[in-house]
ZAMARGU-4260 file (C-alpha; in steps of 0.2 Angstrom, whole numbers, plus 5000, padded with zeros to 4 digits):
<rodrens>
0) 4934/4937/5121 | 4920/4942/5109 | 4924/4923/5097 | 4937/4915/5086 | 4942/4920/5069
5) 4933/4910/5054 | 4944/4896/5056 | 4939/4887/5039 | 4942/4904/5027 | 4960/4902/5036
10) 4964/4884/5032 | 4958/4888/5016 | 4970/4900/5013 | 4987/4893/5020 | 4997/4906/5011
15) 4988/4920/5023 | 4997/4921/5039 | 4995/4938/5046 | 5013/4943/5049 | 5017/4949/5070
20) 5001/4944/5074 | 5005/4942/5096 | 5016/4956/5093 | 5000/4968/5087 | 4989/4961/5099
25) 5001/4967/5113 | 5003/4983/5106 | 4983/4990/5103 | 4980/4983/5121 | 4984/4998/5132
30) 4972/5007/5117 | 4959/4997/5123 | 4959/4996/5139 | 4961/5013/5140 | 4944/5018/5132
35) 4934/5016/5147 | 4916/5022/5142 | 4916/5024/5124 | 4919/5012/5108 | 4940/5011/5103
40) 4941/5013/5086 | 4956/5006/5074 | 4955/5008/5056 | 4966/4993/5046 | 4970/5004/5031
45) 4978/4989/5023 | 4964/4976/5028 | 4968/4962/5013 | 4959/4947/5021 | 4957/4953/5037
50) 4969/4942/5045 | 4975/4958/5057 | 4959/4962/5059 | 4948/4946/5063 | 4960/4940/5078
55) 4958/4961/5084 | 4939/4959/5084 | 4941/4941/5091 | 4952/4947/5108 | 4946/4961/5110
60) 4925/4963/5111 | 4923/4981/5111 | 4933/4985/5098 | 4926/4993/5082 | 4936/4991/5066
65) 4938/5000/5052 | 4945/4989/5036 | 4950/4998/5023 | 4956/4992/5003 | 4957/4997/4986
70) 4955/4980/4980 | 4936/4976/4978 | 4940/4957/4979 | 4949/4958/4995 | 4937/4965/5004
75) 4922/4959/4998 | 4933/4941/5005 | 4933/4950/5019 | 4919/4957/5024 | 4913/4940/5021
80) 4928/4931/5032 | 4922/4944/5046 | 4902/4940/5048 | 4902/4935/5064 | 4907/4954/5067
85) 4898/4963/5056 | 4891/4973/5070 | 4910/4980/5074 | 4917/4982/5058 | 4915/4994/5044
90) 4923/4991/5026 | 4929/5002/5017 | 4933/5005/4996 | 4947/5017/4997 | 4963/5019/4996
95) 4972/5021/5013 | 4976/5038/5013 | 4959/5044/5006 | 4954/5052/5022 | 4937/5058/5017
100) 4933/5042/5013 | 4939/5036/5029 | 4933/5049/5042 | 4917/5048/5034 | 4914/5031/5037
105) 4921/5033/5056 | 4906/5030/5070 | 4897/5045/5075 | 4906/5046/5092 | 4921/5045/5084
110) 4925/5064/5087 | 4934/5075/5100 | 4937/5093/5102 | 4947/5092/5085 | 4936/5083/5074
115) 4936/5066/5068 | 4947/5055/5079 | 4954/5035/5078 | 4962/5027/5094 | 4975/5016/5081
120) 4978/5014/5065 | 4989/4999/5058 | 4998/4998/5042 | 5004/4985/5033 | 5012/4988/5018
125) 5015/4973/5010 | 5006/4966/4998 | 4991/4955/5002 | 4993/4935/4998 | 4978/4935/4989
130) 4986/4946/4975 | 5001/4937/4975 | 4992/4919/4975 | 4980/4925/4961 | 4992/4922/4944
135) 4980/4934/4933 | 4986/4949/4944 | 5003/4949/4938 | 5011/4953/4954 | 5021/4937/4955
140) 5038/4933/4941 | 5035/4915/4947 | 5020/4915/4935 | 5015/4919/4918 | 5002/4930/4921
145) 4997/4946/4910 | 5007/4963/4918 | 4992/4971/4926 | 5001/4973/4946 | 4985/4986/4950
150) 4980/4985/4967 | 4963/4990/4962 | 4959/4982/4946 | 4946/4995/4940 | 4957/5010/4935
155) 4973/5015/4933 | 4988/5011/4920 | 4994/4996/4920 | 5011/4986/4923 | 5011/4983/4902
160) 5005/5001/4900 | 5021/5008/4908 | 5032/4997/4900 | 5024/5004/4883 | 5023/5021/4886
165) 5038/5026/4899 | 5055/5034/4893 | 5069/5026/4893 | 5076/5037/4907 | 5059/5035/4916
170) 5061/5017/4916 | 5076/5016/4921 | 5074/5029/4937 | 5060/5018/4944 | 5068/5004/4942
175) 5088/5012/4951 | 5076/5020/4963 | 5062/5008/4966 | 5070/4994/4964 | 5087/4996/4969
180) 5093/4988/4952 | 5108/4988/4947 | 5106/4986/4929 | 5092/4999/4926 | 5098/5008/4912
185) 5102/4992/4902 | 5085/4985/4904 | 5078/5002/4901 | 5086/5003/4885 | 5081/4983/4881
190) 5062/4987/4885 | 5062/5000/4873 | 5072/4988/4860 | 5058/4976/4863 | 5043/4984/4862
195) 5049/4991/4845 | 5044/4976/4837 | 5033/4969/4849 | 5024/4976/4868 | 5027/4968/4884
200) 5010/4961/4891 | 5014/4946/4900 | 5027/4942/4914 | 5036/4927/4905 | 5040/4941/4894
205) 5048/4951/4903 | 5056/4939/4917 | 5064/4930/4899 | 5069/4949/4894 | 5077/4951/4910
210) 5086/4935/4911 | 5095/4939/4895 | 5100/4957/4901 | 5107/4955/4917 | 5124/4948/4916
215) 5125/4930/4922 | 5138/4931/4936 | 5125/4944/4945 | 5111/4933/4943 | 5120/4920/4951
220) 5122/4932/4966 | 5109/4943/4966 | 5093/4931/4968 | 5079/4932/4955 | 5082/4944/4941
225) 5063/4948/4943 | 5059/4953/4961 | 5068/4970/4961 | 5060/4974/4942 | 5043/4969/4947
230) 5044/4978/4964 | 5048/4995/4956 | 5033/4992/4942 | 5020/4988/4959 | 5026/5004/4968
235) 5025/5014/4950 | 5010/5008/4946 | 5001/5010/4963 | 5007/5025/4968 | 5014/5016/4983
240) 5028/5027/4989 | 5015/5043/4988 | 5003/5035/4995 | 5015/5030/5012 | 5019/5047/5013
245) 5000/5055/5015 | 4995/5040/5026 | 5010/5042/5039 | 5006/5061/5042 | 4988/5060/5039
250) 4985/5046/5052 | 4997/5052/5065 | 4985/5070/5064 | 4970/5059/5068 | 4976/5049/5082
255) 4967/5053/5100 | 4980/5057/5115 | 4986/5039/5121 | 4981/5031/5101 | 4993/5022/5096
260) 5000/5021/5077 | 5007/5002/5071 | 5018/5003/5054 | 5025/4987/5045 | 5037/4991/5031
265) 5045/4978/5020 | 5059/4989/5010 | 5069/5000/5015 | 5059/5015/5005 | 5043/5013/5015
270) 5054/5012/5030 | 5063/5029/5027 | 5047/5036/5023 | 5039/5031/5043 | 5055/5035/5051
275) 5057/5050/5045 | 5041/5056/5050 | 5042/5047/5067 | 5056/5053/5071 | 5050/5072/5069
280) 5035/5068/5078 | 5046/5063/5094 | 5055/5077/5095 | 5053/5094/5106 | 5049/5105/5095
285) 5058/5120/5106 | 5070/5129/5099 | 5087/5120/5099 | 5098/5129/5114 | 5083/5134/5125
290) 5086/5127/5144 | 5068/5120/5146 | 5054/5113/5136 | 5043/5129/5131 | 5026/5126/5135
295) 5016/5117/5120 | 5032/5112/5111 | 5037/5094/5118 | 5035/5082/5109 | 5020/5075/5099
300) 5021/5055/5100 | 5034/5044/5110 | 5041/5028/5102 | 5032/5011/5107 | 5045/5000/5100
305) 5064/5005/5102 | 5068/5009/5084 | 5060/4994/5071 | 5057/4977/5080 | 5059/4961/5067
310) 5053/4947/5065 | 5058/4933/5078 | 5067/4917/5067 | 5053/4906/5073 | 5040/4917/5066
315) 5051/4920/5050 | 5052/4900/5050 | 5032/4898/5051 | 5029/4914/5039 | 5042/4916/5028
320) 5033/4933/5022 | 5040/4940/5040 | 5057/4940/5035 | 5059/4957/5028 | 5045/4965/5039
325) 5050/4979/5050 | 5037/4986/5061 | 5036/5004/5072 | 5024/5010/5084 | 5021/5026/5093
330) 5007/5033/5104 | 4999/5050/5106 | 5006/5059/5121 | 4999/5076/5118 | 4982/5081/5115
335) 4977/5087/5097 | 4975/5107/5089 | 4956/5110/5085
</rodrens>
């Protein structure tokens, strides 16, 4: 093993347990064992506070890692948390499906017959504790915090901003869709009531909005009347959805043959989105009623993991943040098209 994690930026942040931690381990394992005479390279596209990451570079000495986030905070926390590897690990400004900021931060050997290649990718697509722990973000309805909810504070609209400027049907479809709420059109139509008289800038606001929309039998039932609100507002606001989509595809074409790809999902939208395109990916691509596999047309990946593994109720018990996590992986079993 190449060292141990910072162990003091870890106390200090209780809240940040990295969520299948063994599990991830386990599974980039055969990636780097398997690059005899050469540097493995995996990119974290979701690298937070490098909790992943610094356990990775701390089993495995090797490895070079790639860290990648659109919040500036996070990873200058991280970069600093991960010193002691600065040798093996590149940050990275981006957003994780900006490829040619990522490619062209990838090591010069980093390259086969196709181009620019990674032997693993993991992506976590929840949101980091750092922007849930900070009030002023806005992610949380626990605090009163202004509605901001960007992942990368120095551009883009705002929570408040879509609040102010959305239709009434466009409100309500991110929130039906987004959200899965069940209410979306009264809420809708009360946002646009509201900021009438007066906009919706802070999350008291709008959590004290939403306690007097939503009937109070469901609210007795359905849990807190802001998490499915405030979920739909992150995912508009970031792009989050769109964003899944480009990552999935656009990672899977980068992976090496034997590179594995490592998804964790945390709603069923993110999921529908990586099982979709697994699922293609492990298919034979030969024509349906053909008696053999045609040369060239198997399948691209093979599943890792037998459909989503979940959390184990110890782990769920010592992080509850594992709870709703489902997590797929597949490896590389063809080569790649130049």
């Amino acid at each position: 093993m190449a060292g141990q994690p910072d162990a003091d930026r870890e106390a200090a942040r209780p809240g940040h347990v990295p969520v299948f931690l063994e599990r991830t381990i386990e599974l980039f394992r055969p990636v780097v064992d398997a690059a005899e005479g050469r540097i493995p390279v995996i990119v974290d596209g979701t690298l937070g506070l490098g909790g992943h990451t610094s356990h990775l570079l701390a089993e495995f000495d090797s490895l070079h890692v790639l860290g990648v986030d659109r919040d500036p905070a996070a990873l200058e926390m991280a970069t600093r948390r991960l010193t002691a590897f600065r040798d093996r690990f590149t940050p990275v400004h981006a957003r994780f499906d900006d490829f040619d900021a990522i490619t062209s931060a990838l090591p010069a050997e980093s390259v086969d017959a196709a181009g620019p290649a990674i032997d693993g990718i993991l992506l976590d697509f929840g949101v980091s504790s750092m922007q849930l722990d900070v009030a002023d973000r806005g992610f949380a309805y626990s605090v009163d915090a202004p509605l901001d909810m960007r992942m990368d504070p120095t551009s883009g609209p705002t929570a408040a901003d879509i609040l102010a400027g959305y239709s009434r049907g466009d409100l309500a479809r991110i929130f039906r869709v987004y959200g899965e709420e069940r209410f979306a059109r009264q809420i809708a139509a009360a946002i646009v009531r509201r900021r009438e008289a007066e906009p919706l800038t802070t999350s008291s606001q709008l959590v004290e909005l939403l306690y007097d929309t939503i009937p109070q039998g469901a609210r007795r039932t359905g849990g807190h009347p802001g998490k499915r609100v405030f979920q739909a507002l992150r995912i508009e606001v970031n792009s989050e959805l769109e964003a899944v989509e480009n990552a999935v595809t656009g990672y899977l074409d980068l992976l090496r043959t034997d590179g594995r790809a490592v998804f964790m999902s945390y709603h069923s939208l993110e999921d529908k989105i990586v099982k979709r395109e697994l699922s293609e990916r492990t298919a034979s691509r030969t024509p349906a009623g053909l008696p053999v596999e045609l040369p060239g047309h198997g399948p691209e990946f093979a599943a890792v993991t037998r459909g989503a593994e979940k959390a184990s109720q110890d782990e769920i018990d010592h992080n509850p943040r594992s709870a709703s996590v489902r997590v797929r992986c597949v490896r590389r079993i063809d080569g790649r098209n130049s």
